[in-house]
N, C-alpha and C positions, 0 to 999 in steps of 0.2 A: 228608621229606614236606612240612615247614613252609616248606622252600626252593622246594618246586615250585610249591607254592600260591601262594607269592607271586607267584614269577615270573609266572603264570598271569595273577593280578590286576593286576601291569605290564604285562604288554603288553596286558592286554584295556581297561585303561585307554588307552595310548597307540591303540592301534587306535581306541575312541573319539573317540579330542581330533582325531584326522586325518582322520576318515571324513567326504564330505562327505553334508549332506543331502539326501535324494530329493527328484525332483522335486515340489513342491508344497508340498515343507516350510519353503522358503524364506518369511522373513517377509516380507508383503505390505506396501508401501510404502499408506500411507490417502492418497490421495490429493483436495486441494481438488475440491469440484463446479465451482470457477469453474473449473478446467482442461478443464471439458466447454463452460460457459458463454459463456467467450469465444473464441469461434470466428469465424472473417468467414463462415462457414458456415452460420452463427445470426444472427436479427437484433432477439433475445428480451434482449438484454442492455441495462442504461441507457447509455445516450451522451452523457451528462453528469458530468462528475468537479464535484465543489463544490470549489474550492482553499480550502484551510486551514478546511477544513468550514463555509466562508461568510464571504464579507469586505463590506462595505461596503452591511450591514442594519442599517439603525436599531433599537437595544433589542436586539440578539442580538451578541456578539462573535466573533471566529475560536476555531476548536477548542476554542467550548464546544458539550456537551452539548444543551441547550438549544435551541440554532443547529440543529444539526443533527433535532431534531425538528422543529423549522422550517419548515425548508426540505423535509423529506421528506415535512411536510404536502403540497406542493403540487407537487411535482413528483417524478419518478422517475429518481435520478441514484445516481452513486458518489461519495462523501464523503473525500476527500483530508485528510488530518491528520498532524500532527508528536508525535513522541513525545520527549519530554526525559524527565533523568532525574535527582532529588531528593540532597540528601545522603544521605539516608538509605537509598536506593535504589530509591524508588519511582517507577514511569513515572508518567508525567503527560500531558499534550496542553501542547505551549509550543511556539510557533515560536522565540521568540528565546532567547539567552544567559540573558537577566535578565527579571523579571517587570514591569520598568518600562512599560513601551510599554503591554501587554496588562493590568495589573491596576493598583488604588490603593495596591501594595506598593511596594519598593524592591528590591532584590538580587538577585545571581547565582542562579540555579536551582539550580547544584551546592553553594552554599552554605546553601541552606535547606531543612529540613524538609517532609516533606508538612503536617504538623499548623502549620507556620508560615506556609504558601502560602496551605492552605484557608481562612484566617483574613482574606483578600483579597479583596475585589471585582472580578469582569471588567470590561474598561473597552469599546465597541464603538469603533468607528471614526472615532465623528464625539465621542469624550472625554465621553462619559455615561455614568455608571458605573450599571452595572445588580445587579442584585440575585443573580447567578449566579457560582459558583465554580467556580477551576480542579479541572477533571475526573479522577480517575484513569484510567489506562486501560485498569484490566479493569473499572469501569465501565459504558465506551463499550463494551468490547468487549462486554458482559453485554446491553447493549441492543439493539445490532447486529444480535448472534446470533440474541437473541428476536424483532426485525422484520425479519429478512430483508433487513438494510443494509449493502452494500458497505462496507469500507475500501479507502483505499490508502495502507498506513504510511511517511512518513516518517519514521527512525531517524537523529535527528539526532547528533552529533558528538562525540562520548567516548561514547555510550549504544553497547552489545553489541545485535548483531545477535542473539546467543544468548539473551540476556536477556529481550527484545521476543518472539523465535520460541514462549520457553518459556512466556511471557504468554500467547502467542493458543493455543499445547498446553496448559494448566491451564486455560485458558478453554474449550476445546470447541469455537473461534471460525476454525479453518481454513477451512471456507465461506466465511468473510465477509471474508476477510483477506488481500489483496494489499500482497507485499513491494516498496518502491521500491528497488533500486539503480541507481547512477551509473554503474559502471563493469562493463567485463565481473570483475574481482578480486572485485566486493564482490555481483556475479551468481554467480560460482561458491561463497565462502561460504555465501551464503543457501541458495541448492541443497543442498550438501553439508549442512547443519545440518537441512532438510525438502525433500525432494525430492520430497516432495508439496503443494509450496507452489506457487502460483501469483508471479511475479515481473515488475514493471513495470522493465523494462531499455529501456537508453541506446540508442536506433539511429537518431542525426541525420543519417547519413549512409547510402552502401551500406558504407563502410572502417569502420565500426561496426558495423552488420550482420552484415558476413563475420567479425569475432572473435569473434561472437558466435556464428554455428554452426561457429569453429573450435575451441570451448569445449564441454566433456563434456555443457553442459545441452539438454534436450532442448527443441526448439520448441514443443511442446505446455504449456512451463511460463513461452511470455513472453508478454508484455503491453509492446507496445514504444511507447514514448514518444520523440516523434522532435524533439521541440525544442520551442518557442514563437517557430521563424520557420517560414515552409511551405516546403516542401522539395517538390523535385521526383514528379512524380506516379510516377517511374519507382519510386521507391524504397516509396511506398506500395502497387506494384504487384509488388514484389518481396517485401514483407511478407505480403499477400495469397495470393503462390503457396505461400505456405508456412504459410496457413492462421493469423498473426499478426495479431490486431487492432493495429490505432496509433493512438495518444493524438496530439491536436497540444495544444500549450499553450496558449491564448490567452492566457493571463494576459496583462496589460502592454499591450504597443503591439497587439496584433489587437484586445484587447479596447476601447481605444482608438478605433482606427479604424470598430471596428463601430458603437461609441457613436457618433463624429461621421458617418459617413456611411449607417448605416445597418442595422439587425442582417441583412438578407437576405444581410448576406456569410460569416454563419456557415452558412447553406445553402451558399453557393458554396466554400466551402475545403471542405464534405462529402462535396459533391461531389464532389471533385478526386478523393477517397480516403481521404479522414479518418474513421474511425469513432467516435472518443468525442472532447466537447472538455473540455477542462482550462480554468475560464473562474473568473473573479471576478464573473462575470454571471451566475448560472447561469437565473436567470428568464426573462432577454432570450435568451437562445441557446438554451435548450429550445422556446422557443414559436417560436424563428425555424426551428426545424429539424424540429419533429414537428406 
């Protein structure tokens, strides 16, 4: 009798572990609101990225805090910032390797503590050291959340992309949190780790493009950045059919030439096709364009 019983209890277990679940019982992927947000279908979205969440503001440094209250004061844009990451393993906002450049410290980022960073001054652009410290990045992310402020995280270079993901899941901060990747490798990671993430991907070309919808992820999760030179309208025009907003870079030489000849040419490359610009101007190319 003790033999059938069991037996009973085996296979109704094994029946269990194989059965699959009813429709509906499948767990629901939470998916980003910016996945409804940026649409070319919409035209409710900011068109402005800040790079390195403001460069070249007197009194305010890049990827601090601060800066970007700043800036959100007076204009309506998406905030581009770098995530590094501490000895001790805490994200931070740092563009570079070492905290030379950006603060009155000394040393590698991987080599130093958060309690040792914090201990540093930001330094801005023009070597004035202000009174602001490097930021953690839940944070940014905790401020973001609460005002309704775009990311777009750069996840720089030994830092896990799972790491950064699990930041903005412990933070509550998917709304506000667009992933950068490079390539399509480090677009399909991202995906796989939240595939309810919204994801700013590589698409300089159309042969960039096409690996991109030869890849599992779906169109509804990119955000495509198509370089910091302009690219033919064909391929802005093929992003479009498929319902993909495109980032152009200006950073650098556009931003350059707008400077010497004139910002109306941030209107004219928006024209082309362009919906959001990526600029180290964000003041001069919001008012050129809205």
């Amino acid at each position: 009798m003790k033999r059938h019983l069991l037996l009973i209890l085996v296979i109704g277990f094994i029946a269990c572990k194989n059965s699959k679940p009813e429709e509906g019982q499948l767990e629901q992927v939470q998916k980003s609101k910016l996945i409804e947000l940026f649409k070319t279908s919409r035209t409710d979205y900011p068109n402005i990225s800040v790079h390195r969440g403001g460069k070249g503001i007197k009194g305010y440094p890049e990827n601090c805090l601060e800066t970007l209250k700043f800036v959100n004061d007076s204009i309506k844009a998406i905030f581009e910032v770098d995530v590094a990451q501490t000895k001790d393993k805490k994200l931070i906002l740092m563009h570079d390797n070492s905290i030379d450049r950006t603060t009155n410290g000394t040393g590698l980022v991987k080599n130093l503590t958060y309690n040792q960073i914090k201990n540093f001054n930001l330094i801005d652009d023009f070597g004035y050291k202000t009174e602001y410290r490097v930021p953690l990045f839940s944070e940014v992310l905790k401020w973001c959340k609460n005002n309704n402020v775009i990311l777009t995280i750069d996840i720089k270079r030994g830092v896990s992309q799972e790491h950064v993901i699990k930041a903005i899941e412990v933070a509550n901060a998917k709304d506000v949190s667009i992933i950068i990747t490079y390539d399509v490798v480090q677009a399909k990671s991202a995906y796989k780790l939240d595939p309810g993430l919204l994801l700013s991907v590589s698409a300089r070309n159309h042969e960039e493009f096409d690996r991109l919808l030869e890849s599992e992820i779906p169109t509804e999760n990119m955000l495509a950045f198509t370089g910091t030179r302009l690219s033919n309208k064909s391929l802005y025009k093929s992003l479009h059919d498929k319902d993909i907003v495109c980032i152009l870079g200006t950073l650098g030489n556009l931003d350059k030439q707008a400077e010497a000849r004139g910002d109306e040419l941030y209107l004219r490359w928006k024209n082309l096709g362009v919906d959001i610009l990526a600029t180290d101007r964000p003041f001069e190319a919001f008012r050129a364009i809205n």
